[in-house]
N, C-alpha and C positions, 0 to 999 in steps of 0.2 A: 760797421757802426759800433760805438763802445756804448758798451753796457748804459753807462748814464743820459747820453747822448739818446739810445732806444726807447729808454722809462720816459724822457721829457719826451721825446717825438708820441709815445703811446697816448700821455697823457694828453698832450695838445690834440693828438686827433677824436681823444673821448670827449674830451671838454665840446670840443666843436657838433661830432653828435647828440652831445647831448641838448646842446643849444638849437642845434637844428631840430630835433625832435620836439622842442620844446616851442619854438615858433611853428613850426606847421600844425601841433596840437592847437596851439593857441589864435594861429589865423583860422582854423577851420569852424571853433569853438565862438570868435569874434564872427565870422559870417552868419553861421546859425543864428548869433543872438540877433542881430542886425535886421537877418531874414522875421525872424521870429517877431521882433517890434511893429517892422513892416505889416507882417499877418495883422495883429493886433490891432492894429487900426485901421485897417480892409474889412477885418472880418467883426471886430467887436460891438459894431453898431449892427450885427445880425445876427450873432451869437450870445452877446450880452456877458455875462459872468462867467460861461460854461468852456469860453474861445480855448480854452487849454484844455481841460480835461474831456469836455465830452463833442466836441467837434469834428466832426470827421472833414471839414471841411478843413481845417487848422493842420492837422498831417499830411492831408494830401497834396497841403501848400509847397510839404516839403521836395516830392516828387516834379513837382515844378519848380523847383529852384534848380533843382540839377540842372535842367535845361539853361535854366537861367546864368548859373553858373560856366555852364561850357560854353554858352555864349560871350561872357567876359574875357573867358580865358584865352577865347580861340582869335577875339578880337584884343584883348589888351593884354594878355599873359598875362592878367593877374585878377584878383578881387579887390574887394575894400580893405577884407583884411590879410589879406596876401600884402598887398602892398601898404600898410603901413607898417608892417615889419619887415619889408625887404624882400621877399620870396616871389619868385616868378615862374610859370610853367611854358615851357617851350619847346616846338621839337627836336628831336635829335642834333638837327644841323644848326639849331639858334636860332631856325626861325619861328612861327605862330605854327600853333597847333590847328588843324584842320576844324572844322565842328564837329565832325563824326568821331574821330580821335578824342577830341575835346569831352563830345557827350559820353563815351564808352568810358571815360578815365571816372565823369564824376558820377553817371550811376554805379561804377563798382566800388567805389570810394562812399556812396553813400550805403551799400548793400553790403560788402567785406569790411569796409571798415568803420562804420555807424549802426549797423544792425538793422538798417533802417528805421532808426529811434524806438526798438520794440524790444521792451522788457529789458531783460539782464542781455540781453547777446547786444545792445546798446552801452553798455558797461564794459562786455568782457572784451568784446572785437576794439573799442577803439585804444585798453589796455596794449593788447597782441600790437597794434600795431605801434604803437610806440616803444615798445618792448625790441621791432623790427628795427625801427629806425637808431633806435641806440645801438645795436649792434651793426649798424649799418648795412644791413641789408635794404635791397630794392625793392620798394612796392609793388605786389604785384598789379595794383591799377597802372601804375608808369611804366611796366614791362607791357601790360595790355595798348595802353595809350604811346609805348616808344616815345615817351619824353622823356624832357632833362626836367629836373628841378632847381632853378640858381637861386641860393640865398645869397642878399648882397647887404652891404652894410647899411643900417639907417641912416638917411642923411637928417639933417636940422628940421626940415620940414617931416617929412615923416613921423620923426620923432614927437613933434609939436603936436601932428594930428594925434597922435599916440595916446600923448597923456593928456590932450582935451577930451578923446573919449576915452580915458580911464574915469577923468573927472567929471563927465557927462555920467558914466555907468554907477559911482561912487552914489554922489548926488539923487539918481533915481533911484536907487536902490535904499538909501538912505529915507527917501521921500514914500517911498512902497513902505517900508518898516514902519515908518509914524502913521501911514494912512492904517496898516493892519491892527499895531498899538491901540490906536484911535478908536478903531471898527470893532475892537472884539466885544464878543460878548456876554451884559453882563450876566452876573448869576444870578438869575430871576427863580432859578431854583430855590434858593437861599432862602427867598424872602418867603415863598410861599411854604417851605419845611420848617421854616420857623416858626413862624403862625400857627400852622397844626402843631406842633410840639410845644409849644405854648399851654395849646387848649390841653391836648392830652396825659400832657406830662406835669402841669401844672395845676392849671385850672377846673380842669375836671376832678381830678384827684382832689383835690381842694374841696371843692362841690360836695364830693360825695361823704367827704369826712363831717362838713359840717352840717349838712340836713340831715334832717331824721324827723322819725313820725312822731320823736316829742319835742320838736321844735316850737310846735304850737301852742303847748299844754301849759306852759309858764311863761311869766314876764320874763322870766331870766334867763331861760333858753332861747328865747326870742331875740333878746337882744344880744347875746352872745353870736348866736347864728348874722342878725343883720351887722354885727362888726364884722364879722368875718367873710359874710357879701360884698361890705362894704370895702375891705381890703383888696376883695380879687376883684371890682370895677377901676380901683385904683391902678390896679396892674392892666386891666384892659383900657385905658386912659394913657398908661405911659407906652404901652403897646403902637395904639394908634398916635402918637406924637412921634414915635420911632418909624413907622411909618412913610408918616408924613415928610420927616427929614430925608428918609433913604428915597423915596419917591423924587426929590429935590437933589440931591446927589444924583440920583438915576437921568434925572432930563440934564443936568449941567453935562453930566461925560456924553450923553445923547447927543446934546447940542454943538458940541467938539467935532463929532464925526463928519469927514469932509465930503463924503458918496451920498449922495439928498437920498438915493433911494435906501441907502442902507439906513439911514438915518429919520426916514422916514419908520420904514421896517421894524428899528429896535422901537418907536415913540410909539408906535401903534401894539408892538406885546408889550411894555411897560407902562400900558392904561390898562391892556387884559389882566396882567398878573397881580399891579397893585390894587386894580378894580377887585381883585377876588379876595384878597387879602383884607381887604377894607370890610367887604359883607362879610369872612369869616369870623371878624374882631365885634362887626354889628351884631351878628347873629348869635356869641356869647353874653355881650352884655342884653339883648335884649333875654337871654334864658335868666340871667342873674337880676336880672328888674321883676321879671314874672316873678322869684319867688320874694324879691322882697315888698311887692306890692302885694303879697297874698301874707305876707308876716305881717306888716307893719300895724295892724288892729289888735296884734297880740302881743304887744310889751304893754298893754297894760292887762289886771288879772280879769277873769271870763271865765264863768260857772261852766261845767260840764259834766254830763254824768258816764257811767260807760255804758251800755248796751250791748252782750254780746264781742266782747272785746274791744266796741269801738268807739273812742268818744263822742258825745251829740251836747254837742252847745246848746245852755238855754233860747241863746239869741239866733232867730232862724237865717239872721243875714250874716251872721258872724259860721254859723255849722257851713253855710252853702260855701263860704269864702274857705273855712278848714276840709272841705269836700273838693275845693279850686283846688288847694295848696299839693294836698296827696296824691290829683292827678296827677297834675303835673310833674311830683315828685318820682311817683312809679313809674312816668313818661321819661324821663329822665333818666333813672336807670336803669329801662328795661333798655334803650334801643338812644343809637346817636341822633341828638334834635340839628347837628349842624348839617 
């Protein structure tokens, strides 16, 4: 054979293992998923959410498929996704494989060359064997089972089911992604780090800048201080209106989500979280009303003497109301009132 003539015959027989390598990954990969959908709605209405990751019921489906499998095979030489890509298993002579043959081929097929879906050796084993088949080497499940593997060309119908379920898989998977989109969840963290950073970072600092124990002593510190109350209710005003909008935002994407129970789920924390956020917003302006209801008799002027370093108002209702104000003022900065 001349040189050019060897390169093209090489290549055509690589091209063809490669194809072949690539359809029996992809029929065996097509079964799984097939099987796997099947589980899903056997087992989903008893496993609920968990059917994939924590079911022990859901792998051990897979141990029964093999059976299931060798059963197909031994009767129709082939699967679902065997045969819409053309691949058929048969014995040596062309005829049906036995069921004992049959079943030996596909638990070593699912133990050699799936790992039996466990961890990395589910990675690395169904690697190796595609790795085999491109070199064209023989499986050792089809040296166990002494079958033949015929791939044969797609005819119009094959092909047709082919890409109705590529376009079936397309579609669902499409239709999974907006459902997760949809479902995720929101940052309820946000709103409640906010709030406290608010108070702490703001508010309070604020607070402590402008009281003082001569807030009381003059009209003018008086009213200087109740502007400056007066400011940071104004912030706890746009707080709670901020609030109230992201609460409203929060039920519109809630109400988007298409799983009732998930969507029940996030509507029931986004009453807990904005519910807390709301009392932490109450629970600031109610400290900033304490002291401006304990100021507000002191912007106009009021006799006092000192005593011992500490003022005493002639008026015994006006000293008890500047005896209110320092409580709560040293309550205040000794220890968090939220």
């Amino acid at each position: 054979m001349e040189a050019g003539a060897r390169k093209r015959y090489h290549n055509k027989k690589g091209k063809e293992a490669e194809m072949v390598a690539f359809k029996r990954t992809l029929a065996r990969f097509i079964d799984y998923l097939l099987w796997s959908m099947a589980m899903v709605l056997i087992l989903g209405g008893k496993t609920g959410e968990e059917v994939f990751y924590r079911s022990w019921q859901f792998y051990a489906s897979f141990w029964v498929y093999a059976a299931v499998e060798a059963a197909l095979v031994s009767v129709f030489k082939t699967t679902a996704g065997k045969a819409m890509l053309g691949i058929y298993v048969c014995a040596a002579d062309g005829g049906k494989l036995r069921f004992s043959d049959s079943l030996k081929r596909s638990l070593t097929v699912f133990a050699g060359g799936t790992g039996c879906l466990l961890s990395y050796a589910s990675l690395a084993l169904p690697l190796y064997a595609v790795y085999g088949m491109l070199r064209r080497r023989p499986m050792f499940w089809d040296e166990i089972a002494r079958d033949r593997v015929e791939v044969v060309p797609m005819t119009r119908l094959t092909k047709g089911v082919f890409a109705l379920f590529v376009l079936f898989m397309l579609t669902g998977w499409a239709l999974t992604a907006r459902v997760l989109y949809l479902s995720r969840t929101p940052d309820f963290d946000e709103i409640e780090e906010q709030t406290l950073a608010m108070y702490y970072e703001d508010v309070r600092p604020r607070l402590i800048r402008a009281l003082s124990e001569e807030s009381p002593l003059s009209p003018d510190a008086a009213v200087r201080t109740l502007a400056e109350l007066e400011r940071v209710q104004k912030k706890l005003q746009d707080q709670s209106e901020y609030l109230t909008a992201a609460k409203a935002d929060f039920e519109r994407r809630i109400d988007k989500i298409p799983v009732p129970a998930i969507r029940a789920a996030r509507r029931e924390k986004a009453e807990e979280v904005f519910a807390r956020a709301d009392r932490m917003v109450f629970l600031q302006s109610m400290i900033v009303s304490l002291f401006e209801n304990a100021l507000g008799v002191f912007t106009t002027p009021r006799s006092y003497t000192v005593s011992d370093g500490v003022p005493v108002f002639d008026d015994p209702e006006i000293n008890a109301r500047y005896e209110k104000y320092m409580r709560v003022l040293y309550m205040f900065l000794a220890k968090d009132m939220l």
